[in-house]
KOLBAPA-985309 format. One record per residue: y, x, z of N, C-alpha, C, O in turn. Coordinates in steps of 0.001 Angstrom, whole numbers, padded with zeros to 6 digits, always signed. Atoms other than C-alpha are relative to their C-alpha. Example, Ala and Ser with C-alpha at 12.3 -4.5 7.8 and 13.67 -1.06 7.14 Angstrom:
// KOLBAPA-985309
-001190+000890+000000-004500+012300+007800+001200+000900+000000+001181+001936+000665/-001190-000820-000060-001060+013670+007140+001090-000770+000730+002198-000261+000899/
***
This chain:
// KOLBAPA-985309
-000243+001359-000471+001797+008551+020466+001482-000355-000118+001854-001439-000568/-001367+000894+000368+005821+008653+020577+000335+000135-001193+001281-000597-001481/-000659+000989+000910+006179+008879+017046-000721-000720-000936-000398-000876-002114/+000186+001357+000770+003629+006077+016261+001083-000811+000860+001618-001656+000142/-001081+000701-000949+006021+004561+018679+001293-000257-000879+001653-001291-001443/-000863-000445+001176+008624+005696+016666+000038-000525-001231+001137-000988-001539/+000267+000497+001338+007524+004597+013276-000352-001183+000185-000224-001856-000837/-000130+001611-000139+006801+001100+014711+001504-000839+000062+001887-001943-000324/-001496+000827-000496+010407+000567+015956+000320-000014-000841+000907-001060-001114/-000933-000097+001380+011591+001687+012629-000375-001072-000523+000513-001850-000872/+000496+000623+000766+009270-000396+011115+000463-001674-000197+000507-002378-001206/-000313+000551-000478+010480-003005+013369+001500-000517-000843+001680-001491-001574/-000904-000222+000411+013683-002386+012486+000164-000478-001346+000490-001663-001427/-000018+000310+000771+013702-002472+009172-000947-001506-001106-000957-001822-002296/+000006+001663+000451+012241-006044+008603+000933-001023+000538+001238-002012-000129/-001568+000746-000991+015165-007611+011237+000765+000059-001024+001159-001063-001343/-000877-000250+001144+017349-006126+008140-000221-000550-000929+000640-000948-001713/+000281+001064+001484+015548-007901+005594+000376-001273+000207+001087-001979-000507/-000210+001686-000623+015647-011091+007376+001489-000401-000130+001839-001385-000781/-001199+000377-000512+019221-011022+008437+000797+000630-001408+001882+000161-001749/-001439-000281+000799+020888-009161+005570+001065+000518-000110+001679+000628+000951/-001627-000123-000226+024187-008049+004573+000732+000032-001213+000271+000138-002350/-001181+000585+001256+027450-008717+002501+000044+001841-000560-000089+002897+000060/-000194-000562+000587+027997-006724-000423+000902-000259-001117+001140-001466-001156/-000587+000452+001293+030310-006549-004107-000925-000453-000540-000660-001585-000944/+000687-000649+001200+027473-005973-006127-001362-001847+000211-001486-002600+001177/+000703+000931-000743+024705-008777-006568-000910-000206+000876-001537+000817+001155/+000337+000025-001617+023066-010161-003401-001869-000582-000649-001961-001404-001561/+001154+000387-000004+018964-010604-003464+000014-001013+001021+000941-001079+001828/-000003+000903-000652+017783-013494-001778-000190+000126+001755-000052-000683+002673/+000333-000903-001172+016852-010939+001070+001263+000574+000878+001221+001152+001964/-000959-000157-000617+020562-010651+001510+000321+001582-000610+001385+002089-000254/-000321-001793+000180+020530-006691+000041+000612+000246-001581+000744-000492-002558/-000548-000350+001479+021843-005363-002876-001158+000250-000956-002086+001002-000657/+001148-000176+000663+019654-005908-006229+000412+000858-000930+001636+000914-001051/-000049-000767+001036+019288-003383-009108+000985-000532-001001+000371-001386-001641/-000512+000467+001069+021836-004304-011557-000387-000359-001336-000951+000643-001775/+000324+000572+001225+021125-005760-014634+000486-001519-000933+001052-002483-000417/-000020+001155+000605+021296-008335-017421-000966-000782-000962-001714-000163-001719/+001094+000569+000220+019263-010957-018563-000026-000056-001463+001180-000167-001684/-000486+000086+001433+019120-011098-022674-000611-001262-000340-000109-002320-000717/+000806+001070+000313+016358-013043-023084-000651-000677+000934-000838+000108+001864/+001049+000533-001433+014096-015572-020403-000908-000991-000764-000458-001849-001523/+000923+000486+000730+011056-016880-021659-001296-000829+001313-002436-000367+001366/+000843+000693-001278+009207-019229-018424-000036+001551+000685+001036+002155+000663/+000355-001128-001077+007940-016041-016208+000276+001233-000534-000149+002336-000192/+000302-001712+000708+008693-013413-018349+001811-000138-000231+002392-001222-000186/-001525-000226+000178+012743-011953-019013+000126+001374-000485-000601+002252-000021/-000524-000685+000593+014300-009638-021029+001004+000607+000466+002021-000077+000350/-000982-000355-000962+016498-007426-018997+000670+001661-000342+000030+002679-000604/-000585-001593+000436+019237-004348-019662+000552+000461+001273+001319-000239+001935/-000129-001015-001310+019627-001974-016809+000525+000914-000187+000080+001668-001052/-000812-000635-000272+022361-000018-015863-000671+000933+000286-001829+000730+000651/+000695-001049-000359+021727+003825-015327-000172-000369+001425+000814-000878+001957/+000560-000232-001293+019632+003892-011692+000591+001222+000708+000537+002358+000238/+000489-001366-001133+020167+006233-008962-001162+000043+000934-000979-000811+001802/+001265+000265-000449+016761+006572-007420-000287+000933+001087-000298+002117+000750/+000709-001313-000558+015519+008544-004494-001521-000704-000047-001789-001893-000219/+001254+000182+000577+011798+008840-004899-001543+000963+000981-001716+001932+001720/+001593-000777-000789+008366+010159-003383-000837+000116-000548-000786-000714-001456/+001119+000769+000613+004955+010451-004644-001053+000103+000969-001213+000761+001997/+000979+000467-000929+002220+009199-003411-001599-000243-000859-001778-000326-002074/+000913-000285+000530-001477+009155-003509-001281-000605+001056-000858-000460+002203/+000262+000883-000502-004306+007097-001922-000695+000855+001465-001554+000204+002061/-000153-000431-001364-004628+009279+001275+001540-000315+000490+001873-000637+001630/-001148+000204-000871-001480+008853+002020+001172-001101-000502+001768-001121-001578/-000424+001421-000077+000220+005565+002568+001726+000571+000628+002572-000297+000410/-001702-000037-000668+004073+007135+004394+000334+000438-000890+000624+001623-000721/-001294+000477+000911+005887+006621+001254+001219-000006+000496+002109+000776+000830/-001050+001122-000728+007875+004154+002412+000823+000640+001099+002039+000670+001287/-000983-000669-001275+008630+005977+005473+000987+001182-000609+002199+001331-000457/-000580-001318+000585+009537+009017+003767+001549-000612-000458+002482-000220+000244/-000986+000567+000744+012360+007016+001572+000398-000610+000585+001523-000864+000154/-000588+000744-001449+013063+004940+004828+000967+001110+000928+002123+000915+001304/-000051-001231-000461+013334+008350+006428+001981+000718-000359+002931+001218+000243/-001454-001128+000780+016323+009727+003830+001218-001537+000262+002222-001043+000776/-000753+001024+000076+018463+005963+003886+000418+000189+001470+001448-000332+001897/-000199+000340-001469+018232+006600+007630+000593+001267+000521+000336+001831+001585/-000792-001530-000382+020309+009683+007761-000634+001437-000002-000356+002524+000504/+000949-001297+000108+017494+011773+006637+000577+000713-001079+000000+000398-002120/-000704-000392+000814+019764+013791+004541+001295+000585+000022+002135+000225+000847/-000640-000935-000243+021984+016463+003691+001435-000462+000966+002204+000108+001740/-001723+000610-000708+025006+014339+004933-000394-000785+001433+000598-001207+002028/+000516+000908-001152+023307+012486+007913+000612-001438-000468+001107-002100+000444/-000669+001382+000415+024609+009206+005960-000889-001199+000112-001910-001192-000576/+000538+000845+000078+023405+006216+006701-000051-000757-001070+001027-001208-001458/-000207+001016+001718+022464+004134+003233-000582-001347-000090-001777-001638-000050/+000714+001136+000230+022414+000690+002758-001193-000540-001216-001044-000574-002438/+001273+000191+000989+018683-000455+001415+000388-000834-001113+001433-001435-000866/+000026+000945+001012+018597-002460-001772-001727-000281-000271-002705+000207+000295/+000846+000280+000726+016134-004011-003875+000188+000009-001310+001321-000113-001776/+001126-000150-000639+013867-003675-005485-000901+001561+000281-000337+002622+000012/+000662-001073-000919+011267-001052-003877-001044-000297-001797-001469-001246-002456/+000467+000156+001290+009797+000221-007043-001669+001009+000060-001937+001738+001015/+001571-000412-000543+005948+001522-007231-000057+000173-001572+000403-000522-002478/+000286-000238+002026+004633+003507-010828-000961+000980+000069-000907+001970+000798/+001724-000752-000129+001181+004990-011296+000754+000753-002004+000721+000363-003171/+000007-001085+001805+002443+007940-014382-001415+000985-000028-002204+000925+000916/+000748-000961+000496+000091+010591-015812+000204+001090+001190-000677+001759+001731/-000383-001231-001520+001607+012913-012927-000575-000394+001481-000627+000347+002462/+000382+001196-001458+000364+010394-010055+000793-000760-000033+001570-000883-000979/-000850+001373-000685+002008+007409-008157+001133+000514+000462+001216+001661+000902/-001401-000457-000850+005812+007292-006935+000440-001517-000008+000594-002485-000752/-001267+001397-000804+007627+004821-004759+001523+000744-000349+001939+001901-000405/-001065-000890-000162+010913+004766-005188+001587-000889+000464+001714-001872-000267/-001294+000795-000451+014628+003182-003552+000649-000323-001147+000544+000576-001981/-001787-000646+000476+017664+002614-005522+001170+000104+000925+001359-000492+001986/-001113-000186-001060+020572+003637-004051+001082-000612-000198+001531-000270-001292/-001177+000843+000049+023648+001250-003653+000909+000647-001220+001164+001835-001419/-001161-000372+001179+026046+001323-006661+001418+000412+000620+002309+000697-000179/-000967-000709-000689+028689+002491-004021+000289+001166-000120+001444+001562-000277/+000191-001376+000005+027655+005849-004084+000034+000997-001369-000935+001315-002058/+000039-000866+001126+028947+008073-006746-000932+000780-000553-001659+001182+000356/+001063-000774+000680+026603+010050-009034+000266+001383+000587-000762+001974+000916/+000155-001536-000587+027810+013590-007663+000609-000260+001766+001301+000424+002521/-000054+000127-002027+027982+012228-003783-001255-000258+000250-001465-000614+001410/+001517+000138-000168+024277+011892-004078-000451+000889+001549-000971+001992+001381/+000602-001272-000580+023403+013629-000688-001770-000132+000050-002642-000999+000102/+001198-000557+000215+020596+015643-000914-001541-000350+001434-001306-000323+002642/+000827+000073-000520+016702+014913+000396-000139+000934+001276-000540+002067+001007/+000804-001051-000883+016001+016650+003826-001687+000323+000056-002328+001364+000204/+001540+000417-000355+012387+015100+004037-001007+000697-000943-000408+001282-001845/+000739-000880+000922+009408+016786+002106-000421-001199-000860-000453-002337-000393/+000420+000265+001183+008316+015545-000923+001275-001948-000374+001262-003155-000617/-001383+001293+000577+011718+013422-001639+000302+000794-000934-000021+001966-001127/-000938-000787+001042+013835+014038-004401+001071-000992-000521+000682-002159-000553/-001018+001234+000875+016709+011952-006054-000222+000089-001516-000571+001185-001956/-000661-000390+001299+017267+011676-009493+000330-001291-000666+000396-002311+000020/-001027+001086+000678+018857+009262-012248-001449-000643-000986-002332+000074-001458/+001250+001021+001229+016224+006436-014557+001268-000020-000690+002209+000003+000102/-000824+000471+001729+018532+005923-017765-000142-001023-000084-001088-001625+000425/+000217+001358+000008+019476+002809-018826-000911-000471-000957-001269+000367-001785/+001175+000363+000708+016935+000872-020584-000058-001567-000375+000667-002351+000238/+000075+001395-000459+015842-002583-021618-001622-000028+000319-002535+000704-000064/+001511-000126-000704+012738-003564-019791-000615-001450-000127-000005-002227+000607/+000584+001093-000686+010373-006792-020039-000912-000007+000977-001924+000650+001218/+000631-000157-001421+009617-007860-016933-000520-001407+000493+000197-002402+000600/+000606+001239-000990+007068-010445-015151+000110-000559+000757-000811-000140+001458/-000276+000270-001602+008105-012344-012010-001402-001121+000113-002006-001834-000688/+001037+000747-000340+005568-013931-010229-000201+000076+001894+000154+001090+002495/+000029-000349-001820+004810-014567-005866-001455+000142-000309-002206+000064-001282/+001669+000088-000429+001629-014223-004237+000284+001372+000496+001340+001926+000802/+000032-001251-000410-000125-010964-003340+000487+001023-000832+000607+000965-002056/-000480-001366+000984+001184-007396-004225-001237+000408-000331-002133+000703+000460/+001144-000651+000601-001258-006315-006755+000949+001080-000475+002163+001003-000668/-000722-001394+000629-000657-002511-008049-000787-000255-001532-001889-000478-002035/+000208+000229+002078-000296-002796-011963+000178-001497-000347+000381-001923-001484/-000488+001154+000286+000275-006143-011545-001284-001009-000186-001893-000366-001041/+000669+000745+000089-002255-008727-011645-000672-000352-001371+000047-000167-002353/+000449+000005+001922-004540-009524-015145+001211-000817-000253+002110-000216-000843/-000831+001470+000873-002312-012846-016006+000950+001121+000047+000793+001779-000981/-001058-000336+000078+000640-010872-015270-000168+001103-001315+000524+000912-002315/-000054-001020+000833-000403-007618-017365-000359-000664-001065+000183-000299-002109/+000460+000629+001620-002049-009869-020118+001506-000697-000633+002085-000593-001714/-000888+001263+000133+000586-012466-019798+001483+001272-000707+002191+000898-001643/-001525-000507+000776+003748-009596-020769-000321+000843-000958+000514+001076-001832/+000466-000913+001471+001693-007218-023225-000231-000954-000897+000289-000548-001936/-000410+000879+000983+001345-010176-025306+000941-000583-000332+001020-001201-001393/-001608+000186+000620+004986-010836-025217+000578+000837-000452+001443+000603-001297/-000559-001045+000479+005838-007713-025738-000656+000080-001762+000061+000157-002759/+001017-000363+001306+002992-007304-028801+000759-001378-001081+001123-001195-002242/-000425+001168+000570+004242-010812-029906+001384+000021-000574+001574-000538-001654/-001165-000042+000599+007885-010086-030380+000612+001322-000311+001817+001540-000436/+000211-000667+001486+006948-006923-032329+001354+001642+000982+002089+002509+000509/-001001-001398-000106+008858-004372-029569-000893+001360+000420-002046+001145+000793/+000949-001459-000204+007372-000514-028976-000278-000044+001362+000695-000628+001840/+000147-000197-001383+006144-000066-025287+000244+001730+000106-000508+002491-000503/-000470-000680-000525+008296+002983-023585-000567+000814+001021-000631+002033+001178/+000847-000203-001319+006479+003007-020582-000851-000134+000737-001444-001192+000523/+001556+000796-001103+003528+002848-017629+000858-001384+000654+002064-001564+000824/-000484+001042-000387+004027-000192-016393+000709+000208+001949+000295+000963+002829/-000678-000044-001562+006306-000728-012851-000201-001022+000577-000186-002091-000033/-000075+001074-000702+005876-002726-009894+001333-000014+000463+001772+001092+000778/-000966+000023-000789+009160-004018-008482-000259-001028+001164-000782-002086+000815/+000353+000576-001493+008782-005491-004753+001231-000395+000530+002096+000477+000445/-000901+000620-000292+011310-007726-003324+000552-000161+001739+001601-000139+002383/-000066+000849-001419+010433-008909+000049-001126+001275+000720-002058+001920+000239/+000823-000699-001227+008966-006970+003030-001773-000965+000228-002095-002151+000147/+001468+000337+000222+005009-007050+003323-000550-001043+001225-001715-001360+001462/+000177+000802-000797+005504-009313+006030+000360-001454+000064+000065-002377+000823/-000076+001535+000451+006979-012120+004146-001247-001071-000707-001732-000939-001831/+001196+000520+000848+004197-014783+003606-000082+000234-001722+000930+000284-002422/+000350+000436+000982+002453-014863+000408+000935-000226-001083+001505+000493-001903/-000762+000361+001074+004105-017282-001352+001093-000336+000034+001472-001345-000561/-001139-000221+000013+007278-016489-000489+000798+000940-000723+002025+001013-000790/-000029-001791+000314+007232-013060-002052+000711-000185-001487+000501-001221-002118/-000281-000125+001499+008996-012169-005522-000292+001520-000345+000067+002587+000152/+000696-001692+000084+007220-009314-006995+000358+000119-001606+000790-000967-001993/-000154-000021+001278+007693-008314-010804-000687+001013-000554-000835+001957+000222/+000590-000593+000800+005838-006535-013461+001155+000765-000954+001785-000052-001626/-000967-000250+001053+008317-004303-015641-000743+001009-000873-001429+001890-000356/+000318-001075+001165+007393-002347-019027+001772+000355-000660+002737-000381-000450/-001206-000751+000468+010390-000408-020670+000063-000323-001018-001070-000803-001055/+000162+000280+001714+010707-001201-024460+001295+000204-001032+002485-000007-000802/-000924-000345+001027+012546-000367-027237+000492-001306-000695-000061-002044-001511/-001089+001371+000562+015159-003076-027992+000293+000253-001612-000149-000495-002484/-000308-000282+001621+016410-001606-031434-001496-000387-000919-001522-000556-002138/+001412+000077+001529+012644-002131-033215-000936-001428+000407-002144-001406+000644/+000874+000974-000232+011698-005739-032560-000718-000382-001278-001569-001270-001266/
***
């Protein structure tokens, strides 16, 4: 009982932070947090062409018994970790169904040097680095669908197929807004990885 108690306050907690926000260098999501870096190449109505800076990622996997992800990777930002450091959240909260299973996963503020990474205490965490990449990616509100919704998955494999680039990757959800922001308030995105050099 105290730590569903526990995992409510957090839970608590960490939507007050979404709401309210905080100042950063780096750019600001509409959520007030720090977003993944990137640049836009191309924008085509709902669909964008985007180059991404190497990631630092801490990460989990997950599997449909078990839903504390989130906590887990909530868990390490919250001083769950070798340094007891507190880490400011960003966006976006990234979700990827590979051949290995499902993994949620953070990024970690561009503050934080590549060898100041402190290390996972929590079980089944891990950090590691995504490479930079270019990725087309879907935006769209509404509900979080996993894999992304048909329109959305139809709607960017035919852009992708259409302007003749290789697909890299399983497809990614990126998640913006806390599951408590209405509907159609939400900015959710579809990303595939793709090979820029072979359009």
């Amino acid at each position: 009982m105290v730590c569903y108690k526990l995992y409510m306050v957090k839970l608590l907690i960490l939507s007050i932070l979404f709401v309210t926000g905080c100042s950063t260098v780096a750019k600001i999501s509409r959520s007030g947090y720090e977003e993944a870096p990137h640049k836009v190449l191309v924008k085509n109505g709902n669909i964008e062409l985007r180059s991404y800076s190497e990631l630092q990622l801490v990460e989990t996997s997950m599997n449909t018994e078990d839903e504390g992800g989130f906590m887990r990777l909530f868990n390490y930002i919250d001083r769950g970790n070798s340094k007891s450091q507190k880490i400011a959240m960003t966006t976006p909260v990234y979700i990827q169904k590979r051949k290995s299973g499902k993994t949620m996963a953070f990024v970690l503020p561009s503050s934080i040097n590549k060898d100041e990474v402190p290390a996972p205490t929590g079980i089944n965490v891990k950090t590691e680095i995504r490479s930079s990449g270019t990725f087309a990616v879907y935006r769209y509100s509404g509900k979080r669908i996993d894999g992304g919704s048909d329109n959305a998955k139809k709607s960017l494999n035919d852009w992708i197929l259409k302007n003749g680039f290789k697909i890299l990757s399983e497809p990614i959800n990126a998640y913006y807004d806390t599951p408590w922001t209405p509907t159609f308030f939400r900015r959710n995105e579809l990303m595939i990885q793709v090979d820029a050099d072979h359009p």
